[in-house]
MARKOL-514439 format. One record per residue (C-alpha): z, y, x; residue in three letters. Coordinates in steps of 0.001 Angstrom, whole numbers, plus 500000, padded with zeros to 6 digits. Layout:
% residues N
ZYXAla/...
This chain:
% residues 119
181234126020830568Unk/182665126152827101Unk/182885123587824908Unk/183683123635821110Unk/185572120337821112Unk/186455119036825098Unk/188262116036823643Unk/185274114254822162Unk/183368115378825350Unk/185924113778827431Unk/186020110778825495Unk/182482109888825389Unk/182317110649828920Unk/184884108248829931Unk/184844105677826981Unk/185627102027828269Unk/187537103805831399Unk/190133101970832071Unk/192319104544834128Unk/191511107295831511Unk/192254106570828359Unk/192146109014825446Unk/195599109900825642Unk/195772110254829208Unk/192512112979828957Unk/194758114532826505Unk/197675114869828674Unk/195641116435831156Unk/193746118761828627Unk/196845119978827156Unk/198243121154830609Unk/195612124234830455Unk/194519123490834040Unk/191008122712835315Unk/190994118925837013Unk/188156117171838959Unk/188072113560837648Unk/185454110576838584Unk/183588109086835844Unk/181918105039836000Unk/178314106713835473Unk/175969109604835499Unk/174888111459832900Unk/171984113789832757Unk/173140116985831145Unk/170255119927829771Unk/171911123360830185Unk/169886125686828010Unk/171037129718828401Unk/169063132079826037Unk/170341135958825827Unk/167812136721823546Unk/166964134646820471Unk/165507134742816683Unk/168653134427814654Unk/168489132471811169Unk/166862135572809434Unk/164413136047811914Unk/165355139171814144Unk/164787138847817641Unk/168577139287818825Unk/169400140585822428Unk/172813139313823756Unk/174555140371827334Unk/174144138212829983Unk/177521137172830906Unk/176388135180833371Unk/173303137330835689Unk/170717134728834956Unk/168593136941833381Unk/167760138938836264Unk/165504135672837988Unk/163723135134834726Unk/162804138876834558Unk/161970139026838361Unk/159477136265837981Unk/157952137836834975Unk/157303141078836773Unk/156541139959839764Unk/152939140235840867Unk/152222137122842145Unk/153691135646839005Unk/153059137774836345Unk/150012135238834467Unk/149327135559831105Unk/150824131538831428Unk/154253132082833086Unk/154696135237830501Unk/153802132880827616Unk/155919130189829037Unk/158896132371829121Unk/158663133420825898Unk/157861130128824050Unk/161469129448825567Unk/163019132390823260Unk/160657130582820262Unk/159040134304819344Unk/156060131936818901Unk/157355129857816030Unk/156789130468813123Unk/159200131037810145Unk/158825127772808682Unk/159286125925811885Unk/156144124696812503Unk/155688122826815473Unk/152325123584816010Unk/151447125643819274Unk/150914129668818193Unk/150210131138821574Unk/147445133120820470Unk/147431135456823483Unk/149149138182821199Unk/152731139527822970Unk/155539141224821781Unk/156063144484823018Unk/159627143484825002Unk/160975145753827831Unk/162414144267829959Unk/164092147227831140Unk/
């Protein structure tokens, strides 16, 4: 996973540590190599992994899936057991083509879909 700033992660992470102290991360970030180290407590972390997106001007944006996860989402979609106008809906409230410009929060499933292929 990449991070924009792995310090502050680091830090936060550990803060009050005893045995890892901010310099100490540091020495072991600057070394370029990837460590396993135990933190005091548990954290729940929220992964969220969109290829395609509205961008800030409001085009639906399709990016490569550098990581295959696309292929389940699409899969499930298609598949005809699954394919419901509520797992469709679902999936696509997820890539916010039902928001509105303004950002309303309101819900605008109206039944209406976007003519994606998923192809």
């Amino acid at each position: 996973m990449r991070l924009s700033d792995p310090r502050k992660v680091m830090e936060f992470l550990f803060k009050g540590h005893k045995k890892w102290t901010p310099e100490r991360l540091g020495e072991y970030l600057d070394r370029g190599k990837t460590y396993d180290l135990g933190a005091n407590r548990r954290i729940p972390v929220y992964f969220d992994y969109k290829t395609v997106f509205l961008n800030d001007e409001g085009t639906l944006v399709f990016s490569v899936d550098i990581y295959g996860l696309d292929h389940d989402s699409y899969r499930d979609m298609i598949d005809t057991n699954k394919r419901t106008k509520d797992t469709i809906s679902s999936y696509l409230r997820t890539i916010n083509l039902f928001e509105s410009q303004s950002g309303d929060s309101e819900d605008k499933n109206t039944g209406k879909f976007f003519p994606i292929s998923l192809f």
